[in-house]
C-alpha positions as CSV (number, residue, x, y, z in Angstrom):
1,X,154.2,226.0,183.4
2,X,155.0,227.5,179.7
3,X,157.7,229.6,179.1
4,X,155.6,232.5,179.0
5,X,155.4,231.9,182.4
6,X,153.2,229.9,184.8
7,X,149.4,230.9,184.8
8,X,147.6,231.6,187.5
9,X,144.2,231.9,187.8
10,X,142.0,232.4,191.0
11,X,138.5,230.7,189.9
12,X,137.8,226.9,191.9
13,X,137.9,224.9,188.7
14,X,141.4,226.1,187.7
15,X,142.5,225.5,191.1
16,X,140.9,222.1,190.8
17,X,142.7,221.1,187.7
18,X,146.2,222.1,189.0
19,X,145.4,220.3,192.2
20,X,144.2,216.7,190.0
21,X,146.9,217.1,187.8
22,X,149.8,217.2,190.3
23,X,147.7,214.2,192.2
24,X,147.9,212.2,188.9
25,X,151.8,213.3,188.4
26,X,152.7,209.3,187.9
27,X,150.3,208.7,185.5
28,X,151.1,210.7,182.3
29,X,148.3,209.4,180.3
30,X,145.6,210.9,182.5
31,X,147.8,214.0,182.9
32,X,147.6,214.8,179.5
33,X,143.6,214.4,179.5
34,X,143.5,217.2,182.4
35,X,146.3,219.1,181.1
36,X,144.0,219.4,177.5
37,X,141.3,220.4,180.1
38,X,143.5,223.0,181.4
39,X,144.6,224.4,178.4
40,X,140.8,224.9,177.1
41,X,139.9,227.2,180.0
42,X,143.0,229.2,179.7
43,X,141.3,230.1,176.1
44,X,138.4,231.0,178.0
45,X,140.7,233.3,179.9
46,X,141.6,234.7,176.9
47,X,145.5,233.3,177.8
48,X,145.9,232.0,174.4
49,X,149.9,232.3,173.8
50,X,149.9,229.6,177.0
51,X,147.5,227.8,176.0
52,X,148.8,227.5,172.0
53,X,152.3,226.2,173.6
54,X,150.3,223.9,176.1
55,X,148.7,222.3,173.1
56,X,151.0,222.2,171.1
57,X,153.2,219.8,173.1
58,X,150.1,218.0,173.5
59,X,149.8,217.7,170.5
60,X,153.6,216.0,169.7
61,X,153.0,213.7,172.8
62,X,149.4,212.1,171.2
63,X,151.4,211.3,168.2
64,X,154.0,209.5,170.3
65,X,151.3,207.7,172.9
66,X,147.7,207.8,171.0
67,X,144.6,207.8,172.6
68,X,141.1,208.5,171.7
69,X,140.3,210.3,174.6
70,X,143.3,212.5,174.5
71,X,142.5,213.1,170.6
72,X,138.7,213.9,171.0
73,X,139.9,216.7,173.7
74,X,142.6,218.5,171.9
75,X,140.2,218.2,168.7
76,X,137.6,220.2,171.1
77,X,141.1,222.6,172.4
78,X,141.4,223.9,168.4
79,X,137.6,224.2,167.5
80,X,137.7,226.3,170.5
81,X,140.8,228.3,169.3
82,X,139.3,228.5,166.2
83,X,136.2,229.9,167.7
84,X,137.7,232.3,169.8
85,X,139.8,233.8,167.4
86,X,137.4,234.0,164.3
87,X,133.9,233.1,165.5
88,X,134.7,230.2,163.2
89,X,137.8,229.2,160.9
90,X,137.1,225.5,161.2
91,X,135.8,225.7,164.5
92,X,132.7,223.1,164.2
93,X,134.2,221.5,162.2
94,X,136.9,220.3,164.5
95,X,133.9,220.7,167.8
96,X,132.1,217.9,165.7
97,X,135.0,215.4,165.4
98,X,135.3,215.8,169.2
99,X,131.7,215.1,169.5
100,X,131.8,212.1,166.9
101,X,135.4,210.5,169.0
102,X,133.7,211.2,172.6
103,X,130.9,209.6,171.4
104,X,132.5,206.4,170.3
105,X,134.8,206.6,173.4
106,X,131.8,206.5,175.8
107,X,132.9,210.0,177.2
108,X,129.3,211.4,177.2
109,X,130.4,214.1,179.1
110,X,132.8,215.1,176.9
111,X,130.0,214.6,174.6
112,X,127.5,216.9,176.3
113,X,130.0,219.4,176.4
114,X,130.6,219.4,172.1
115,X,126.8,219.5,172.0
116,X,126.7,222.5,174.4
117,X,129.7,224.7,172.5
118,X,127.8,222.9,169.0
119,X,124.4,224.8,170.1
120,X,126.6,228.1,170.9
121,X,127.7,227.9,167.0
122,X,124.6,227.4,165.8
123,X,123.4,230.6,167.5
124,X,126.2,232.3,165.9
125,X,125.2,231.3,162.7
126,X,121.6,231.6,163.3
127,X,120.6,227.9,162.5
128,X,117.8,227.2,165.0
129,X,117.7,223.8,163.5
130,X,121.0,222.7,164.7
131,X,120.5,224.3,168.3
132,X,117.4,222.8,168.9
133,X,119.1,219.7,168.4
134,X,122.5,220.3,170.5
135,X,120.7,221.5,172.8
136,X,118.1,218.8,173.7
137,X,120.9,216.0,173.3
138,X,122.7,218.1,176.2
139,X,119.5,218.3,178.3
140,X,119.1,214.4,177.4
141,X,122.5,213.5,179.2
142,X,123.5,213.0,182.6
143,X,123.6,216.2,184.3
144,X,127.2,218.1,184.0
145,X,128.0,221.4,185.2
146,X,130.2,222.8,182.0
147,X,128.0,221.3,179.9
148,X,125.1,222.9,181.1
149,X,126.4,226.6,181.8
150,X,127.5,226.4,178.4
151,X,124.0,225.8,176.7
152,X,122.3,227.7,179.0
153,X,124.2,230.6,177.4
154,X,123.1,229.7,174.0
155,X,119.2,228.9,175.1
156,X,119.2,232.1,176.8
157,X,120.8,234.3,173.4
158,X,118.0,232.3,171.5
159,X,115.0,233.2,174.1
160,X,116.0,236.4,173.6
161,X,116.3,237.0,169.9
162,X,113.1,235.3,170.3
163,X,112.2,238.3,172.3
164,X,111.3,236.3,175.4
165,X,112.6,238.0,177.9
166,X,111.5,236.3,180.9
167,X,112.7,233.0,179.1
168,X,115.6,234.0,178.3
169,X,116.3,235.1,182.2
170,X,115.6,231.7,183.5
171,X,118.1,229.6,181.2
172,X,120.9,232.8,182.5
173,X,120.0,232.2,186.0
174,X,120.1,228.3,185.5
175,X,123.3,228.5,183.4
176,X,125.0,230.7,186.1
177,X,124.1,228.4,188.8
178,X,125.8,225.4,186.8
179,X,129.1,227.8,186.5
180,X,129.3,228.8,190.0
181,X,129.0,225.2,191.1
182,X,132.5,224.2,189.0
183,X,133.9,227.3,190.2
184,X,133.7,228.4,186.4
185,X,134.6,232.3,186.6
186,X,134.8,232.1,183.1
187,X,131.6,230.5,182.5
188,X,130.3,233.2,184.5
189,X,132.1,235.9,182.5
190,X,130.1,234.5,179.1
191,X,126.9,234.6,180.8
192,X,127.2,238.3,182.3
193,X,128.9,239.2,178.7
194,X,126.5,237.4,176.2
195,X,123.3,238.5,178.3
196,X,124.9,242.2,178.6
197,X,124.8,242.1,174.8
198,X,121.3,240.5,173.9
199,X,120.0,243.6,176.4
200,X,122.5,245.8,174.6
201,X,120.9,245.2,171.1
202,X,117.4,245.5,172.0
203,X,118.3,248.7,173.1
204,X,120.2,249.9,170.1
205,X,117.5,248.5,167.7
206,X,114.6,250.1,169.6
207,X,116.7,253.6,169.6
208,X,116.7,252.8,165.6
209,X,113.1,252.4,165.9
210,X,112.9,256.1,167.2
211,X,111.7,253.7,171.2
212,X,113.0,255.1,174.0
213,X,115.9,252.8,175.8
214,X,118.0,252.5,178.9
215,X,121.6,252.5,177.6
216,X,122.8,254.4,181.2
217,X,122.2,251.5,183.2
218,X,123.4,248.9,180.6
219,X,126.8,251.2,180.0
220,X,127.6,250.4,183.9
221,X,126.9,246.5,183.5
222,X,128.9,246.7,180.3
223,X,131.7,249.0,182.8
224,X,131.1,245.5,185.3
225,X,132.0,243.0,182.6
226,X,135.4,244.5,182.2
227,X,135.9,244.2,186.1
228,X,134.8,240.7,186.7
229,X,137.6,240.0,183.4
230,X,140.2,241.9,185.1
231,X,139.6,239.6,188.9
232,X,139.4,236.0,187.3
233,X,142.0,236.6,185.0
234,X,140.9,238.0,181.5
235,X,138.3,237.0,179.1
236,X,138.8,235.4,175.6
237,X,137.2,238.4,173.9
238,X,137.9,241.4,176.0
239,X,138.0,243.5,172.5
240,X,134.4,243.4,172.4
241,X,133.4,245.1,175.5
242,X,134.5,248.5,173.9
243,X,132.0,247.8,170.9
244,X,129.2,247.0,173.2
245,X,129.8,250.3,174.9
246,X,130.3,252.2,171.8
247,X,127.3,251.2,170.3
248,X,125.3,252.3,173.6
249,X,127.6,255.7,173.3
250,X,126.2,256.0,170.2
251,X,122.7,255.5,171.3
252,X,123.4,258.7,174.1
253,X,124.0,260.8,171.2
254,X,127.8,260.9,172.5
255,X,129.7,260.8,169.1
256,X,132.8,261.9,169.9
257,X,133.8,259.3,172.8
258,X,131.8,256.9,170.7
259,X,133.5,257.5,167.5
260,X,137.0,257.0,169.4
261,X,135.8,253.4,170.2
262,X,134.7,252.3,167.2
263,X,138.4,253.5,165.4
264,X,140.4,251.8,167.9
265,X,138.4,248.6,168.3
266,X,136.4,248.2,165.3
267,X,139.7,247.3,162.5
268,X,140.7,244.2,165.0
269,X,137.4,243.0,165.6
270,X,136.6,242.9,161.9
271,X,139.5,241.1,161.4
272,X,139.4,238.4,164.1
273,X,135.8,237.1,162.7
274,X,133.1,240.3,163.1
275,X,132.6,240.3,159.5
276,X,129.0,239.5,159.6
277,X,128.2,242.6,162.3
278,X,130.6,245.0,161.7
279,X,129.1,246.5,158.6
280,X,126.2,248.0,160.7
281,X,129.4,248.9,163.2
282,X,130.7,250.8,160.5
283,X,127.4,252.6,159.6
284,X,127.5,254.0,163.3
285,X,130.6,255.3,162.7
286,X,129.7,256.8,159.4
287,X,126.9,258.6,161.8
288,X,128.9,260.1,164.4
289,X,131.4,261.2,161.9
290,X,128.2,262.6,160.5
291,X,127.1,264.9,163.8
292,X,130.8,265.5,164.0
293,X,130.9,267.6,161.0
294,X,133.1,265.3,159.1
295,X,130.3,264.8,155.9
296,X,133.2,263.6,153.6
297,X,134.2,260.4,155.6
298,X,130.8,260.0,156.7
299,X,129.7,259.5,153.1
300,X,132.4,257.6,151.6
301,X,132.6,254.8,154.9
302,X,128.6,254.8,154.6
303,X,128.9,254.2,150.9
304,X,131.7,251.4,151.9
305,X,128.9,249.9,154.3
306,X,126.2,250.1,151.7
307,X,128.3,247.6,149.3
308,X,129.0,245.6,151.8
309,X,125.5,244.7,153.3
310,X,125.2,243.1,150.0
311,X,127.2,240.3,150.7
312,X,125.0,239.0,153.4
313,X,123.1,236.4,151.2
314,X,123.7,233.5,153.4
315,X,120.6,231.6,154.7
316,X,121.3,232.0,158.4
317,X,122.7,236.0,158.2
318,X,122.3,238.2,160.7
319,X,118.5,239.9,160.0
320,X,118.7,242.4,162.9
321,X,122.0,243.6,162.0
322,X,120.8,243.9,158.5
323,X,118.1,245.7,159.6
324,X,120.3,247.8,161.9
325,X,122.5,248.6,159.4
326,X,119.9,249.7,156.7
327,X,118.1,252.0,159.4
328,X,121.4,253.4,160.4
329,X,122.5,254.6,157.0
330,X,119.1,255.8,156.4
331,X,120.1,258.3,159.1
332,X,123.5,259.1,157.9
333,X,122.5,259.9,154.3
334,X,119.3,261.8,155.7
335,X,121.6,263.8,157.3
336,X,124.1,264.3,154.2
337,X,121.3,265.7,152.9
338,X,120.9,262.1,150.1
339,X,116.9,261.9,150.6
340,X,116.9,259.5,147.4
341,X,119.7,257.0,149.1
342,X,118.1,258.0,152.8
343,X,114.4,256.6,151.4
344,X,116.5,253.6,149.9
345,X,117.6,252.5,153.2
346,X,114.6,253.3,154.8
347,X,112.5,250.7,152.7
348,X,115.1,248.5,153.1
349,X,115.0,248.7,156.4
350,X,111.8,247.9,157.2
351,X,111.7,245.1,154.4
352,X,114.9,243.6,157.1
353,X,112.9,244.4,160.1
354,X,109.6,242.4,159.2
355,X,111.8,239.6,158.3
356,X,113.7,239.8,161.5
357,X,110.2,239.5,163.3
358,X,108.8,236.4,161.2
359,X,112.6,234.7,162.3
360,X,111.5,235.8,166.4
361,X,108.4,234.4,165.7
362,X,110.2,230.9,164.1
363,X,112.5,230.6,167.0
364,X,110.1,230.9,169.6
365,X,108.3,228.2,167.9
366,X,110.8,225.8,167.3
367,X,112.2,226.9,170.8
368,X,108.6,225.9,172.6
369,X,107.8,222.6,170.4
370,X,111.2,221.3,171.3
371,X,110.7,221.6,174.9
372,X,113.2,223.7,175.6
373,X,111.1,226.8,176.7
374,X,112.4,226.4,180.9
375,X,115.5,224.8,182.0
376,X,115.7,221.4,184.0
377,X,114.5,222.1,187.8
């Protein structure tokens, strides 16, 4: 119990944890390990004022009465803060030491696990290189429920920027059978949320594409999401739901209720990490203040967004994004009536979109070669 009040969650594995940690009341040393346990799916929960004071006492108490195991935990508990806060900050950084400790410990569960949450990172940062080699490490160790829902997440996200649909739905299906074996709601909450947005994308790209999409039925899965957060307790990133749906408003042509999204939501996402995707985020703002009538703000946040795509010169960026972004403000300044700037964006565009099919085409290559093309039966 913190003194913010005890937390109570309804999935099996928190109930687990509170029931082994009470069993092991005379044993503080073991405690501590489940407690650090405890305190990581709290984060998940998106509890992280309990879960900061949980490991912070931690913390003082592994100073006092070191141990390796202990250690290699709490250094997974603030990679995962880290990650959950900023999609980064330190966060592999400190994932990797807990992979490096575990690993020396002979904890390869532990170790499976830093491989699994290493592979979600490397997804993040689009470095196929690194997933493909988290990943198999994970599929090379003893089977383990959190360790597997976990990279099944990340395999999936990869099969389907990959554009491999089917793929990509058998390493869900496989990850959310590992979850709802540990009685992991919150595993279960990533799945539904990361799949909901690889489907979200492929929608929103193929509307910039001038396709035809199905944002109806993906605006009531997004609705779900929010619903399976509020019965197991929260999510760690119930902020981005309301992008997700935004972006599919803004798909519908509904600029108004979109536009209110994107100004309440977009300024804290940006801040807590989103850097990297909210410039296109900002361009579909820029267009529905566009079909609102408001041409002044329009221009000067598309303008804003236009400077800004130019700092994505890292190795691993976001292509699609950069693509989305590029066709999006192609549309705003078409609009504005800025043919010469529309065109610009248009070229741009489809220079960002061939690129983003040659990195499809790369992942699904590096995806197959490594074995990794169906999960474990």
């Amino acid at each position: 119990m913190s003194a913010t009040g005890p937390v109570k969650l309804r999935s099996r594995l928190a109930q687990r944890l509170d029931g082994e940690i009470a069993a092991v009341a005379s044993m503080p040393a073991r405690a501590a390990v489940l407690q650090a346990q405890r305190a990581i799916l709290w984060l998940r929960h998106g509890r992280e004022a309990e879960a900061r004071e949980e490991l912070n006492r931690l913390q003082a108490r592994a100073l006092v009465h070191p141990r390796i195991e202990l250690a290699a935990w709490l250094h997974l508990a603030e990679g995962l803060t880290a990650y959950f806060s900023a999609f980064g900050g330190g966060a592999r950084e400190r994932v990797r030491r807990a992979h490096v400790m575990a690993g020396a410990a002979g904890l390869r569960a532990l170790q499976a696990l830093c491989d699994a949450w290493l592979a979600q990172m490397a997804f993040v940062d689009r470095d196929i290189d690194r997933l493909v080699a988290h990943a198999a490490a994970v599929l090379a160790a003893p089977p383990d429920n959190a360790a597997a829902c976990r990279v099944a997440s990340s395999l999936g996200m990869a099969w389907d920027l990959a554009n491999d649909q089917a793929a990509a739905s058998a390493w869900y299906a496989w990850g959310r059978r590992a979850a709802s074996a540990d009685g992991d709601d919150a595993g279960l909450a990533a799945l539904l949320y990361n799949q909901m947005q690889m489907r979200a994308l492929r929608i929103r790209h193929a509307a910039l594409a001038g396709e035809p999409g199905e944002a109806p039925a993906v605006l009531l899965g997004v609705d779900s999401i929010g619903h399976f957060d509020d019965a197991v307790g929260g999510s760690a990133r119930a902020d981005l739901t309301p992008l997700l749906r935004a972006q599919l408003l803004t798909v519908q042509g509904d600029f108004t209720a979109a536009a209110a999204l994107l100004e309440a939501h977009l300024p804290e996402a940006i801040a807590a990490g989103l850097a990297r995707t909210g410039g296109s985020l900002l361009a579909d703002l820029a267009w529905c203040w566009a079909n609102n009538g408001e041409a002044l703000r329009a221009r000067a946040l598309a303008d804003q967004a236009a400077v800004e795509v130019q700092a994505e010169d890292a190795a691993h960026c976001d292509l699609d994004e950069c693509a989305a972004l590029h066709a999006r403000l192609a549309q705003v300044y078409a609009r504005l009536h800025e043919d010469a700037l529309s065109a610009r964006h248009a070229d741009a565009a489809q220079a960002a979109w061939a690129e983003d099919a040659a990195q499809r085409r790369l992942w699904a290559g590096r995806l197959g070669s490594a074995g990794l093309g169906t999960p474990p039966r």
